[in-house]
N, CA, C and O atoms as a Tinker XYZ file with bonds, in Angstrom:
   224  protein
     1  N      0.819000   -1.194000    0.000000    73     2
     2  CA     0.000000    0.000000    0.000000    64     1     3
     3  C      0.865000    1.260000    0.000000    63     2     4     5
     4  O      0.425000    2.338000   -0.402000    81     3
     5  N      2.097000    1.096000    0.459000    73     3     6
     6  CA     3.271000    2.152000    0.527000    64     5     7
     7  C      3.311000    3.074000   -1.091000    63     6     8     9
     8  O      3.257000    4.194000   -1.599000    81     7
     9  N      3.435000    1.762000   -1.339000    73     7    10
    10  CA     4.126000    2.075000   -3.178000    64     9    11
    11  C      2.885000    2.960000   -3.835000    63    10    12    13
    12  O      3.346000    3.885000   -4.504000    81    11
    13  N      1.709000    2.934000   -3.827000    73    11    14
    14  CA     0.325000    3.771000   -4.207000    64    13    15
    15  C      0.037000    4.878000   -4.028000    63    14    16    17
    16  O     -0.410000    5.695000   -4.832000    81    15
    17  N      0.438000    5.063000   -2.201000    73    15    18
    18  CA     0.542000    5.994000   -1.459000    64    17    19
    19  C      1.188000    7.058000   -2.025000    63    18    20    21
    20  O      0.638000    8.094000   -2.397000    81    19
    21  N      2.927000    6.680000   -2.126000    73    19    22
    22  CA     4.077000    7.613000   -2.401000    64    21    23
    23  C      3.737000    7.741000   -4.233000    63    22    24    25
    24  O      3.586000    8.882000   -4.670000    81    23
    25  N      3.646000    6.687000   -5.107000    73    23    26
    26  CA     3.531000    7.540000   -6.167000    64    25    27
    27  C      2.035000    8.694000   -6.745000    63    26    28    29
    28  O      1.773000    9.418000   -7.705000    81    27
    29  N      1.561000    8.372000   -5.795000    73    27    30
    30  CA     0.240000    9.440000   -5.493000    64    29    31
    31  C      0.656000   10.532000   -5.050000    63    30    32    33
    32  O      0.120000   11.578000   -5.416000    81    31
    33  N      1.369000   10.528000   -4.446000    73    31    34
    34  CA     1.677000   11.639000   -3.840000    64    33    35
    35  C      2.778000   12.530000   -4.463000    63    34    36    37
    36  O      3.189000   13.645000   -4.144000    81    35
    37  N      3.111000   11.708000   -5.422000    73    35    38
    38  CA     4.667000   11.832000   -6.154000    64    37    39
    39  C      4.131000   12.948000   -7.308000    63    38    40    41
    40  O      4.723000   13.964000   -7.674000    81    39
    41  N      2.588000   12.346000   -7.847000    73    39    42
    42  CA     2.761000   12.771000   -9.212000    64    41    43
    43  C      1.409000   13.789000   -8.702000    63    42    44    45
    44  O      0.661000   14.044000   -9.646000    81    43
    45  N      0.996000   14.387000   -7.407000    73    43    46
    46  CA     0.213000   15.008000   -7.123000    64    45    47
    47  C      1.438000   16.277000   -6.992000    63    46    48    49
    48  O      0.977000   17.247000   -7.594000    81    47
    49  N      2.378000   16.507000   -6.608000    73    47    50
    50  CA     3.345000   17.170000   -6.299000    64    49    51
    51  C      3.852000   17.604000   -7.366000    63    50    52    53
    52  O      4.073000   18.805000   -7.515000    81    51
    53  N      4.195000   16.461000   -8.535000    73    51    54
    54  CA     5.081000   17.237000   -9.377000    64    53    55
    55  C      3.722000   18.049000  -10.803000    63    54    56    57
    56  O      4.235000   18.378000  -11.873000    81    55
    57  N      2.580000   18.211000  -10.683000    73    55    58
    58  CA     1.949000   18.482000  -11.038000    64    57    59
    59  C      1.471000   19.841000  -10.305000    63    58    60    61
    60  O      1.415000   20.820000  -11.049000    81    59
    61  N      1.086000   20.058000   -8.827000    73    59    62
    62  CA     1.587000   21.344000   -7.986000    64    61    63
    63  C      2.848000   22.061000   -8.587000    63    62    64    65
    64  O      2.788000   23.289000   -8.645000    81    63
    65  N      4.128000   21.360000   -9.100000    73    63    66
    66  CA     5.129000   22.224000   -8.829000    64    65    67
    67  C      5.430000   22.594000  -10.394000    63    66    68    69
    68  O      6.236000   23.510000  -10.558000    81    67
    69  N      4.925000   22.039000  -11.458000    73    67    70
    70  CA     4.904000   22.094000  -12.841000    64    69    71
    71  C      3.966000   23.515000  -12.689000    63    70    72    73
    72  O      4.305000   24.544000  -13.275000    81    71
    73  N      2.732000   23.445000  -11.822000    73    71    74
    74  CA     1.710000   24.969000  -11.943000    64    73    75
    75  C      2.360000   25.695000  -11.137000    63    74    76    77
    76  O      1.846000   26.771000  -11.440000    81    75
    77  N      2.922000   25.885000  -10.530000    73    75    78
    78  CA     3.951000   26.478000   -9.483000    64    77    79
    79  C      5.063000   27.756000  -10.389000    63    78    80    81
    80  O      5.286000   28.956000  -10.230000    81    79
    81  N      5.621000   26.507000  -11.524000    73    79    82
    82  CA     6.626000   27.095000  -12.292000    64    81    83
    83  C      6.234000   28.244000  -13.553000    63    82    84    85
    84  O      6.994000   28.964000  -14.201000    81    83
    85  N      4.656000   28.093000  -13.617000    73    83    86
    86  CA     4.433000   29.092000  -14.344000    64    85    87
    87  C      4.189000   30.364000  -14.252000    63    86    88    89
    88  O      4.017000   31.168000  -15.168000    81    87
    89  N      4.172000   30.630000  -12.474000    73    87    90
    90  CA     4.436000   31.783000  -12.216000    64    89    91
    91  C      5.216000   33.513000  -12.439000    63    90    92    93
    92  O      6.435000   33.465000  -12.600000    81    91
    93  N      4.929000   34.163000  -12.444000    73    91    94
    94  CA     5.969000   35.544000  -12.482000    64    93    95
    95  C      7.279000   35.867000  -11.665000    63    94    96    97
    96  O      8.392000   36.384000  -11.757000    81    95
    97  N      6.096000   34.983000  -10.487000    73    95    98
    98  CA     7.235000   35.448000   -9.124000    64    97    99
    99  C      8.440000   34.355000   -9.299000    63    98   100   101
   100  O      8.130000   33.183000   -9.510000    81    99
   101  N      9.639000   34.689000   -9.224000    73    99   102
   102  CA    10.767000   33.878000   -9.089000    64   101   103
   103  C     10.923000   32.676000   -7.881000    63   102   104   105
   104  O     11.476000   31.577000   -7.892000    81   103
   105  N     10.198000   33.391000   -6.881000    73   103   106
   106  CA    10.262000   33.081000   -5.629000    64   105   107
   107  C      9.563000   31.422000   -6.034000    63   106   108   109
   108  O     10.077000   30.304000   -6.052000    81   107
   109  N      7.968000   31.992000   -6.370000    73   107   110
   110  CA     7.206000   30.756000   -6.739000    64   109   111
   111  C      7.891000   29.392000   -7.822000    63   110   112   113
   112  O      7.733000   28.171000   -7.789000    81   111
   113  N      8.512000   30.103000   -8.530000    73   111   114
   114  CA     9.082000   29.026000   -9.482000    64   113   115
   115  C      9.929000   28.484000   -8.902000    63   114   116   117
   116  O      9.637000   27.293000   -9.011000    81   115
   117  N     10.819000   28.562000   -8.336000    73   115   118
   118  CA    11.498000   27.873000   -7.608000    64   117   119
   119  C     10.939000   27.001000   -6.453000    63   118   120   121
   120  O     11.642000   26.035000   -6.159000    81   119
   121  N      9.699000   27.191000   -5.690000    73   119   122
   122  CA     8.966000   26.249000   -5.425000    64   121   123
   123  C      8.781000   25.542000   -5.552000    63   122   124   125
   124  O      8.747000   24.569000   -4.798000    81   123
   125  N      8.487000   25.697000   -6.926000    73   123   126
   126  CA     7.798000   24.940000   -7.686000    64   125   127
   127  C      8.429000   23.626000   -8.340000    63   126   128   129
   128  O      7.864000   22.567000   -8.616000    81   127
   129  N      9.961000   24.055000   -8.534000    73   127   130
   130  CA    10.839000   23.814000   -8.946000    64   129   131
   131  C     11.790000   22.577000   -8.210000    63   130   132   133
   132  O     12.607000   21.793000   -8.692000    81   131
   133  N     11.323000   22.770000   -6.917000    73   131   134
   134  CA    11.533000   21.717000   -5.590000    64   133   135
   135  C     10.868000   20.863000   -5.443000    63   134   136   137
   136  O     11.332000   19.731000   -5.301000    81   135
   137  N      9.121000   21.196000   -5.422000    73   135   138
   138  CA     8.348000   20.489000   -5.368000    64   137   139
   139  C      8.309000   19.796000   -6.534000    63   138   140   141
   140  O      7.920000   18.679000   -6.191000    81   139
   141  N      8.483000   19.792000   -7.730000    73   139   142
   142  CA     8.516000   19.004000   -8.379000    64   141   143
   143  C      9.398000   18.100000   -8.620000    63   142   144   145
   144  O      9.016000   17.126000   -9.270000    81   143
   145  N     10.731000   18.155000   -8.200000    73   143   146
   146  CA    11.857000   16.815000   -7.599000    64   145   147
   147  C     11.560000   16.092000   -6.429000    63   146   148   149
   148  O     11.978000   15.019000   -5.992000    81   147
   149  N     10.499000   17.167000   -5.896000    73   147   150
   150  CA    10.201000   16.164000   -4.129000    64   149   151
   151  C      9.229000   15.173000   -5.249000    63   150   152   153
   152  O      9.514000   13.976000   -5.211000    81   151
   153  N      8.264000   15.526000   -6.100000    73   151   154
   154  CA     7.569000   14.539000   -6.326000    64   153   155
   155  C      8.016000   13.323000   -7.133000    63   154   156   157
   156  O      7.432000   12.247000   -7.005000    81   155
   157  N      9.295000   13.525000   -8.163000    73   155   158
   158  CA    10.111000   12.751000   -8.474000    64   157   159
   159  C     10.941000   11.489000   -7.684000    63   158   160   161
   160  O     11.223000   10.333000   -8.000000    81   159
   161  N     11.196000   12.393000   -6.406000    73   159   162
   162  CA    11.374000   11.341000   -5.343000    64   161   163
   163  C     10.439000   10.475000   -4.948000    63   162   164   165
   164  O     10.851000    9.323000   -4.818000    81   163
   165  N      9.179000   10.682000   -4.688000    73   163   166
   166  CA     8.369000   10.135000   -3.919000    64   165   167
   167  C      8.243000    9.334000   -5.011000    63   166   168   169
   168  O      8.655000    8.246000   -4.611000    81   167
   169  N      7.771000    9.163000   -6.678000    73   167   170
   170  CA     7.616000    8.233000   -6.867000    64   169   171
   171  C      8.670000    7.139000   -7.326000    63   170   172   173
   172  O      8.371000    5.995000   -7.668000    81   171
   173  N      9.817000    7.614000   -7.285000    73   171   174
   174  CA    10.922000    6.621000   -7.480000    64   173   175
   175  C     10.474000    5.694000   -6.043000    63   174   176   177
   176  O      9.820000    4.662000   -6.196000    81   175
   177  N     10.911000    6.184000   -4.568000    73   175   178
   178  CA    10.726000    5.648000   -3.970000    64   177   179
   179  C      9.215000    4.519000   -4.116000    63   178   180   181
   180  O      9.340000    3.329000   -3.829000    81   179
   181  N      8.229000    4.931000   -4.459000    73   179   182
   182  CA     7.083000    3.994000   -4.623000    64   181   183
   183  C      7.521000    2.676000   -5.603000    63   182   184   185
   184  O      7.108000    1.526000   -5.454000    81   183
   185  N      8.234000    3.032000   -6.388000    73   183   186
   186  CA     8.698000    1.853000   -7.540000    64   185   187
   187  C      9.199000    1.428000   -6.612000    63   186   188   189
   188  O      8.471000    0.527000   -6.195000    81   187
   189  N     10.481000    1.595000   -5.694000    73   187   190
   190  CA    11.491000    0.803000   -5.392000    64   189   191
   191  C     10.791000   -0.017000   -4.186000    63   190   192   193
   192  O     11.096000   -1.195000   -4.004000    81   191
   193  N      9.866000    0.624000   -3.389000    73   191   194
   194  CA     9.142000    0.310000   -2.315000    64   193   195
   195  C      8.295000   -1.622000   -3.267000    63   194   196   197
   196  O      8.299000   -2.799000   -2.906000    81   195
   197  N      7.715000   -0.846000   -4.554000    73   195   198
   198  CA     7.057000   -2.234000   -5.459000    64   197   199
   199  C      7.662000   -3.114000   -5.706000    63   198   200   201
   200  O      7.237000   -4.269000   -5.723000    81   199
   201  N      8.769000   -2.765000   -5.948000    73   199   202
   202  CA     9.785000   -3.575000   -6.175000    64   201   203
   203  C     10.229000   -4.352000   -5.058000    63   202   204   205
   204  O      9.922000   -5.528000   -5.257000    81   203
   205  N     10.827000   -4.193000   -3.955000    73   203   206
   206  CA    11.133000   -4.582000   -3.102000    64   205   207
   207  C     10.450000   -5.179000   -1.841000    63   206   208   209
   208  O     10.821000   -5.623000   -0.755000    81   207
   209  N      8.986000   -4.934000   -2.661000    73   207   210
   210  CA     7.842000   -5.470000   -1.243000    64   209   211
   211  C      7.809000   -4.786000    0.242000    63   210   212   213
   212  O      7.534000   -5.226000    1.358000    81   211
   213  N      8.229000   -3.468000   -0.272000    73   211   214
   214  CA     7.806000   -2.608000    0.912000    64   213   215
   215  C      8.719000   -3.054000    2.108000    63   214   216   217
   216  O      8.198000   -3.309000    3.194000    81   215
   217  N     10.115000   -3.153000    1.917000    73   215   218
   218  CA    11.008000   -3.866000    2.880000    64   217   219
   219  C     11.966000   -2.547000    2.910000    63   218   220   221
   220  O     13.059000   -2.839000    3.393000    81   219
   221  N     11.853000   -1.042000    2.491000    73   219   222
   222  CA    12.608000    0.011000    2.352000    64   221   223
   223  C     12.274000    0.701000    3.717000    63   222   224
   224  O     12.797000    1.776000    4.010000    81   223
């Protein structure tokens, strides 16, 4: 259930941080810009979590 969780959350994030980046403010894009590698993380981790049977 890990692995569902995190890439849910993965590609909810990098979709926040993709609308994030279309901003004016610099400030925001760069947000945005984070959040969208945090969500990159989260779903790598969900693969590896599938992969590995949630033993991470």
């Amino acid at each position: 259930m890990g692995e569902l969780t995190d890439k849910a959350k993965g590609v909810a994030n990098e979709v926040a941080g993709k609308a994030k980046q279309q901003s004016d403010n610099p400030e925001t894009r760069a947000e945005g810009h984070a959040q969208e590698r945090k969500g990159e993380a989260q779903n790598l981790k969900g693969e590896v979590e599938g992969k590995m049977g949630n033993k991470v």
